[in-house]
C-alpha positions as CSV (number, residue, x, y, z in Angstrom):
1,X,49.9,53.5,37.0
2,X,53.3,53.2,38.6
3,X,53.9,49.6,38.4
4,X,51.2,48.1,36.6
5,X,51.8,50.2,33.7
6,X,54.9,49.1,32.2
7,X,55.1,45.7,33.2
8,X,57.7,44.5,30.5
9,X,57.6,41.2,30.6
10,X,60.5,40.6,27.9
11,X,62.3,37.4,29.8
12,X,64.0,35.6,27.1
13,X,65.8,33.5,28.6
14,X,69.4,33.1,28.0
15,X,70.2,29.8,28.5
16,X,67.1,28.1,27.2
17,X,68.0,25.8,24.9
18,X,65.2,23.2,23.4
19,X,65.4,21.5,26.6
20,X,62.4,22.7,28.5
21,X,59.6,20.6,29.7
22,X,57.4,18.5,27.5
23,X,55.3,21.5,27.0
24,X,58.2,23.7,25.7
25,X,57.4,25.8,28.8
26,X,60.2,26.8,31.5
27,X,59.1,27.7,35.2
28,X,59.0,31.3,34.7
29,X,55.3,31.5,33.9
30,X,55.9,35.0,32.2
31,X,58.2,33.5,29.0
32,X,56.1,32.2,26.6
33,X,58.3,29.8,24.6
34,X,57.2,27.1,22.7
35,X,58.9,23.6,21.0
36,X,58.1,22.8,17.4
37,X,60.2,20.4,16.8
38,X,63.4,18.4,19.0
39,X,65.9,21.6,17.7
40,X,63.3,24.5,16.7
41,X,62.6,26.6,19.9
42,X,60.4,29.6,19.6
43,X,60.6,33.2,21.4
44,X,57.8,34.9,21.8
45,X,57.8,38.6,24.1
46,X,54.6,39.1,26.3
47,X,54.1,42.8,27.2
48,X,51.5,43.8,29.7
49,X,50.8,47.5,29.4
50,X,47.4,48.3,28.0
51,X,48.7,51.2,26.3
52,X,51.4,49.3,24.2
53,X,48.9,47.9,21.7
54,X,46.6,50.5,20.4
55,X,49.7,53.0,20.5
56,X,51.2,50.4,18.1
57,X,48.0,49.9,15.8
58,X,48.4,53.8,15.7
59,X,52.0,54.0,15.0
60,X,53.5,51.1,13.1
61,X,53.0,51.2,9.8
62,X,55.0,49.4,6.5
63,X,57.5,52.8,6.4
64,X,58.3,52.9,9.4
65,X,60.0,49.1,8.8
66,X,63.4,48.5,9.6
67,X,65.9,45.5,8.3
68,X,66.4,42.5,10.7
69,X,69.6,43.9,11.5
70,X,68.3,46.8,13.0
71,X,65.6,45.6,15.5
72,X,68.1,43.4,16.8
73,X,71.0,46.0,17.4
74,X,68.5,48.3,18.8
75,X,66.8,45.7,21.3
76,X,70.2,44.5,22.0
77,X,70.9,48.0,23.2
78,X,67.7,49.0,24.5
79,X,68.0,45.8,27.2
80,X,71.5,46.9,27.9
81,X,70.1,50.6,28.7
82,X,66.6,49.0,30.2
83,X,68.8,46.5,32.5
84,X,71.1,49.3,33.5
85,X,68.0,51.3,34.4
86,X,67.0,48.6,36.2
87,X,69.3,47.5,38.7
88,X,70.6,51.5,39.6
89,X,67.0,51.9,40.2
90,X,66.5,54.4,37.5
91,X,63.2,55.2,36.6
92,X,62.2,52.9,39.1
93,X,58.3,54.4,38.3
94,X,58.4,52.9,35.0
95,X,61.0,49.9,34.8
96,X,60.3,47.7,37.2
97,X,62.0,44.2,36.1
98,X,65.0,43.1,34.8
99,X,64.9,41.7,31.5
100,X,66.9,37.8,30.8
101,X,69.0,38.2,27.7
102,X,71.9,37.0,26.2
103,X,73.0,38.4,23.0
104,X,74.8,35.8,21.4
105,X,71.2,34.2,21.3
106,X,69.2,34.6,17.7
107,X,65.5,35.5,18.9
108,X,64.2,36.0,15.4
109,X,63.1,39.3,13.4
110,X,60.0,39.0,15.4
111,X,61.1,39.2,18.8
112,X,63.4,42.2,18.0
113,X,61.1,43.9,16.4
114,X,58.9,43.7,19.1
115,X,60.8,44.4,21.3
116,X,62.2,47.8,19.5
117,X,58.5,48.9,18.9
118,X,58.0,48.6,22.3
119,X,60.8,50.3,23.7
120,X,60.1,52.7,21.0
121,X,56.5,53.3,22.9
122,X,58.2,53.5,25.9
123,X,60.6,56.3,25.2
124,X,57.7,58.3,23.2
125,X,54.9,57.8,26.5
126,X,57.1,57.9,29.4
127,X,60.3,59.6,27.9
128,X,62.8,57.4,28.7
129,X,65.6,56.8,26.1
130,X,66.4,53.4,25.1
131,X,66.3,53.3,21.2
132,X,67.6,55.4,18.8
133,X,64.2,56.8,16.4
């Protein structure tokens, strides 16, 4: 459970621009990003930590939505606090990578909000804080 369990596997890269290879793929086989077109790059977050998805079926729901702005002041802050964690080995039971992000980047509404529910899980299972609820 130690390190298996939350695996957060967040990397968005900071300096990928829509320059990867001709799969839209970078070398880190853990970022999922994909080219539409020659300027579109999309980000997507993989999480691997079977919990993280049937707590989220069971605790998302439409009021509980937040505006754009929002999820991307909380992730923002969340990968400052998770990164911090991170490298003064901090919870080192729980967090055990450090997460690639650059927050001049736009990820999209998606990506934050992903990554805020998740973080959200995170300080509600393992109580950790990193978002504000």
């Amino acid at each position: 459970m130690k390190r298996n369990v939350v695996c957060f596997i967040a990397l968005i890269c900071f300096m990928i621009a829509a320059t990867s290879n001709s799969y839209g793929q970078t070398q880190d086989s853990q970022l999922n990003i994909t080219e539409i077109e020659n300027d579109t790059t999309i980000y997507d977050v993989l999480i691997i930590d079977p919990g993280f998805e049937t707590w989220l079926l069971t605790h998302r729901s439409p009021s509980l939505e937040r505006s754009a702005s929002y999820y991307k002041t909380e992730a923002t802050s969340g990968v400052l606090k998770w990164n911090s964690y991170f490298t003064s080995s901090r919870y080192d039971s729980v967090i055990d990578n450090y997460i690639q992000f650059n927050s001049s980047e736009d990820y999209g509404e998606e990506v934050y909000s992903r990554i805020y529910w998740y973080f959200r899980y995170v300080d509600e299972v393992y109580g950790l804080d990193l978002i504000k609820h």
